[in-house]
N, C-alpha and C positions, 0 to 999 in steps of 0.2 A: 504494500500500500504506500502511496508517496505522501507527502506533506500536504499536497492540494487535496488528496483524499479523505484525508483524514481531516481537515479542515471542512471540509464539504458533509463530513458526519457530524461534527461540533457544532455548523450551522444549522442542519436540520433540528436540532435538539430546541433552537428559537420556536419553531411552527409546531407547536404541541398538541398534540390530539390524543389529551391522555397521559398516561405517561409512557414515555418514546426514550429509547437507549440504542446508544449507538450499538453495543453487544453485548448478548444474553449468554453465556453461561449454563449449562444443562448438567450439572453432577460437580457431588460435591468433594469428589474425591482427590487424590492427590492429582490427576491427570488437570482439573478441571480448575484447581488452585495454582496449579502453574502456568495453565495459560492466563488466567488475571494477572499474575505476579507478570508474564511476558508482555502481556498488552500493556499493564500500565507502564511499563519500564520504556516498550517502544513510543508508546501515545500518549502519554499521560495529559489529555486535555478529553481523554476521550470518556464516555459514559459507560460502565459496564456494571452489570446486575448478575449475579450466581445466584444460583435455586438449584435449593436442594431439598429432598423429599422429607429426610431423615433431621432429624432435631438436633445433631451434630454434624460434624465434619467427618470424613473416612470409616463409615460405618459397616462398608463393606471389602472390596478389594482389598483399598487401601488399609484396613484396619485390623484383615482378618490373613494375614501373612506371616512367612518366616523370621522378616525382616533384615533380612542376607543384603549386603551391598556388594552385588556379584559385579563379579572381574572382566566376563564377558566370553569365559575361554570357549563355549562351545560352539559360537558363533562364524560363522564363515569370513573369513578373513578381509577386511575393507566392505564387508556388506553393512546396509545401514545399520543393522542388529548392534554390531558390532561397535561403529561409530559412536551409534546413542548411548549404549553403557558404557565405552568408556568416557568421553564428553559429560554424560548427565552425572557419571559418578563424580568426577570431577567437582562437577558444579554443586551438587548435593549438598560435599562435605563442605565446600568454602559457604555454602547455607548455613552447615549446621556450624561452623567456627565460627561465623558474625554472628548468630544469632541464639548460642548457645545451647543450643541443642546436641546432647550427648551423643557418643558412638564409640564404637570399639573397633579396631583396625586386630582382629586375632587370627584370621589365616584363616585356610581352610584345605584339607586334605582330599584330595581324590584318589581311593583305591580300587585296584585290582586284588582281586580276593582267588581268584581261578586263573591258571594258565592259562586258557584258551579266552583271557582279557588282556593280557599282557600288549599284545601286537596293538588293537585297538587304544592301552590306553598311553602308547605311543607315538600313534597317529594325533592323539588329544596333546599329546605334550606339546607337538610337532604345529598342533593349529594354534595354540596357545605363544609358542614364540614367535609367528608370524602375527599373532593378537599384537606381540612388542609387549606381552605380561613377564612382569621380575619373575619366574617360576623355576620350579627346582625339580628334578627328578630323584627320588627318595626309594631308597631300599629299606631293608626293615629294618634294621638297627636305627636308621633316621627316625622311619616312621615310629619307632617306639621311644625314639626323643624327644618328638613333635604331640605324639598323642600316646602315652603310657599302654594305656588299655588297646587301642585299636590294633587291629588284623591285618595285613594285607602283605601279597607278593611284592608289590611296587607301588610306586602311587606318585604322586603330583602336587606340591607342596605350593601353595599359591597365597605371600604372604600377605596381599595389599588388600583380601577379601575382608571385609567386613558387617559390622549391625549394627541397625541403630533402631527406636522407636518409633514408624513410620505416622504413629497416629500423634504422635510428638510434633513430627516433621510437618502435621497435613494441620495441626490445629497452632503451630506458632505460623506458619503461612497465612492460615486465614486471621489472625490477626495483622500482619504485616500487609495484606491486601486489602483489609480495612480501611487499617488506617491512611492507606494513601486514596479512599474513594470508593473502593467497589462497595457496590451492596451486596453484600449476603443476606439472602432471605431461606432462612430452614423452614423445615417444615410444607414447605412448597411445593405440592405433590403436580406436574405438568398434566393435564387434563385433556389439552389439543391444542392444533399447533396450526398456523392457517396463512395462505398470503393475503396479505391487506395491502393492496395497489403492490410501490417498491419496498414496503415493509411486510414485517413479519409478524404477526398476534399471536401471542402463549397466552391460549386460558389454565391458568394454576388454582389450587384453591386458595391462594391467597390474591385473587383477582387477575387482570386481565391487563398486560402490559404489550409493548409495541417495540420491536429493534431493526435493523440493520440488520445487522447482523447476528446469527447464530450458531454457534458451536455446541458440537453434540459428544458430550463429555459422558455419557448416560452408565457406559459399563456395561453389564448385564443386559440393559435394555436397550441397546447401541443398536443393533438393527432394527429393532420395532420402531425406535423414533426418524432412523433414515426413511424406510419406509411408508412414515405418516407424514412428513415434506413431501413425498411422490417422487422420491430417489429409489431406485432398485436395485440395492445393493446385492452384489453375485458371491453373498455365503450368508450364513447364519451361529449362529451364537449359540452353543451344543454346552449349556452349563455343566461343568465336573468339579463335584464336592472333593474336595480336599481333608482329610481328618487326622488330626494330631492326637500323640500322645504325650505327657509329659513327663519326665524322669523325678520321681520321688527325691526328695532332698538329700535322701542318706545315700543316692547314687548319680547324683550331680556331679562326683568329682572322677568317673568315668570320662568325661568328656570336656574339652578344654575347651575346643572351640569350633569349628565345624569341619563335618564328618561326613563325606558323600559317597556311594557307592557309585563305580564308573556304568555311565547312562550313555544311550541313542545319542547323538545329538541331531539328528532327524525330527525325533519328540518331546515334548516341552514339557515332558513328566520325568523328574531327575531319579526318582525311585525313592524308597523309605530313605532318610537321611536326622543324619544328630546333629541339633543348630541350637547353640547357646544364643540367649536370647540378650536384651537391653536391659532386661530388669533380675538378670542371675538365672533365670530357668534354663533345662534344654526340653528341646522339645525331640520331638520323635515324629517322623510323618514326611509329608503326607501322604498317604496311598491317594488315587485318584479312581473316581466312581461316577457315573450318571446322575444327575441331579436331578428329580423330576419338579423340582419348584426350584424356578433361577434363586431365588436369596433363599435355597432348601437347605439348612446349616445341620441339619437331622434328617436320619437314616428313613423317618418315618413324612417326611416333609412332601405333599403332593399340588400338585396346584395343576388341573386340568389340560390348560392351554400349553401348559410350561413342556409336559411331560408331552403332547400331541406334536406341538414344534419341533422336539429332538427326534422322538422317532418316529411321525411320518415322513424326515428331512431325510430325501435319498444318498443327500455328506454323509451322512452319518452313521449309515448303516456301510456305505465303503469306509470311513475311517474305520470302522470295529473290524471289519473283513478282514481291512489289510493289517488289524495288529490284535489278533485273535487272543494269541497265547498271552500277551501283556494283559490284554483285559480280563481274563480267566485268573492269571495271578493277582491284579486287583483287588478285584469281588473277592478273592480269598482271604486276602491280610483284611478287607474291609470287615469279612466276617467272623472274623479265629484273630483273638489277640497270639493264639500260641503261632498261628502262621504269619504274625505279625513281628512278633518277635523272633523269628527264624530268622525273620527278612533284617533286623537290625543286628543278632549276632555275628553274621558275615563281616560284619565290621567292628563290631566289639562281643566279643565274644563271651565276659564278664554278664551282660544283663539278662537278666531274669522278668520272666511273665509279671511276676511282682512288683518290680520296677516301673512298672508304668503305671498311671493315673490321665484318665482319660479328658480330655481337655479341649478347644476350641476347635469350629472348624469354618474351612473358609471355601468357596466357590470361584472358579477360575472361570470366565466367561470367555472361552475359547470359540474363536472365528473360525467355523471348518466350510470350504466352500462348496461347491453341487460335485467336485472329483473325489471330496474326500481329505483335500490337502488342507493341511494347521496352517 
């Protein structure tokens, strides 16, 4: 947008018909707080209004994660994947150092647990210093000086990963976009969405405003709202529950800092992994599973439409096709803490069915399109 444009959205804001913003804002999540913090940084004369449904900030995505500030290794080397994590990681942390927001830089481990992983997690080391990541290749005496307890043939020692409190992250933001102007309005549940002449009308339940411009920050409901614009987006949104466990206090000190089993990098599910958290926990998780209600945070969680949009979506039934065996091991750790904790002594071999305490769970609103491709 150039200067004249942006000027020409400032003017319209004179001829009022109601109340009229230059850009609306749809989600209150971390996605949706950064683009306020970017617009006002670039436009700061310009009008912007966030609606959110939820009575806080980050109550889903954002809030419902491992809280890992990943390195980027599995990504394809100069793809924007790539880019983004390292750049936003970047930018993150120089957030959370102005504005005081904790974090912890403690590493994180990738093992090979089985010979027939070794070759692959070679190929990872190999993507990884074409990433340009500080990373290390670790035999096992490393690995048992890096992480006491942990398992593995080999593994990948990656010291700049770290965590921090994302709902920390997502609620000093929304006060720093505050205070420079935006309106955040909670509670704002979008009701329809309509053209009015060159503007745009959101009926909310907290009334009925006018913008310019609108960004669709929605998450979960990221397709349904492209498609009430009369955009027809070519994938859909196939929600997979996420479920953690938590490690008991008396076996917290199994795990220093984070713990990952070598994963696809094809698929955006890393496998059961151990992640100290921002506030002392570790957690254990996530398996991933079908959602049949998009914010379904429970095993028992249905919602009609939710459950008819995954699977009468013909993506959806090729993504399962093409990853049968992963999804069969899924549904299993999702149903047997004891085949759940199989899946985490591969890599610490120490923890016991006991050891765990069952704990949050979060929803990944995964874009799969009509082939089937994440």
């Amino acid at each position: 947008m150039s200067g004249a444009e942006c000027y020409y959205f400032h003017r319209r804001l004179s001829v009022k018909n109601g109340i009229v913003f230059d850009f609306a804002i749809i989600g209150g999540g971390l996605l949706g707080l950064a683009t306020a913090w970017a617009l006002k940084a670039k436009y700061s004369d310009t009008s912007i209004v966030l609606i959110e449904k939820e009575n806080n900030v980050a109550m889903h995505q954002s809030g419902r994660n491992s809280g890992v500030l990943h390195s980027g290794i599995y990504y394809k080397p100069g793809s924007l994947k790539s880019q983004l994590t390292a750049k936003g990681r970047a930018k993150l942390l120089d957030f959370c150092n102005q504005h005081g927001v904790p974090y912890e830089i403690c590493g994180k481990l990738i093992l090979a647990t089985r010979e027939n992983e070794i070759e692959k997690l070679e190929a990872l080391y190999k993507r990884g210093v074409e990433n340009e990541l500080k990373i290390k290749y670790v035999d096992p005496k490393e690995i048992s000086e890096i992480e006491p307890h942990a398992a593995g043939l080999k593994g990948i020692w990656i010291p700049e990963t770290g965590i921090v409190d994302f709902v920390r992250v997502a609620r000093n933001l929304a006060t720093r976009v505050s205070a420079l102007g935006v309106e955040i309005r909670l509670g704002a549940t979008l009701l329809d969405f309509k053209h009015a002449g060159r503007d745009l009308k959101l009926v909310t339940s907290q009334g009925n405003f006018r913008t310019r411009v609108a960004v669709n920050c929605s998450g979960l409901f990221s397709d349904r709202l492209a498609r009430k614009t009369g955009i027809k987006p070519r994938l859909r949104i196939v929600p997979f529950r996420g479920e953690y466990f938590k490690l008991t206090p008396e076996a917290r000190h199994l795990v220093r800092g984070l713990i990952y089993p070598l994963a696809d990098p094809r698929l955006p599910f890393l496998g059961v992994h151990l992640t100290k958290t921002a506030d002392g926990e570790v957690l254990a998780g996530p398996n991933a599973v079908l959602a049949l209600k998009r914010e379904g945070y429970h095993a028992r969680d249905f919602e009609l439409r939710d459950a008819v949009d995954s699977i009468g979506y013909s993506g959806f039934w090729k993504l399962i096709l093409a990853n049968i065996g992963l999804g069969l091991g899924e549904l299993l750790k999702a149903g047997s803490v004891s085949a759940f904790t199989r899946a985490t002594q591969k890599l610490v071999p120490e923890i016991r069915v006991d050891d765990f305490v069952p704990t949050r769970a979060g929803v990944r609103a995964q874009a799969v399109d009509i082939n089937g491709k994440i």
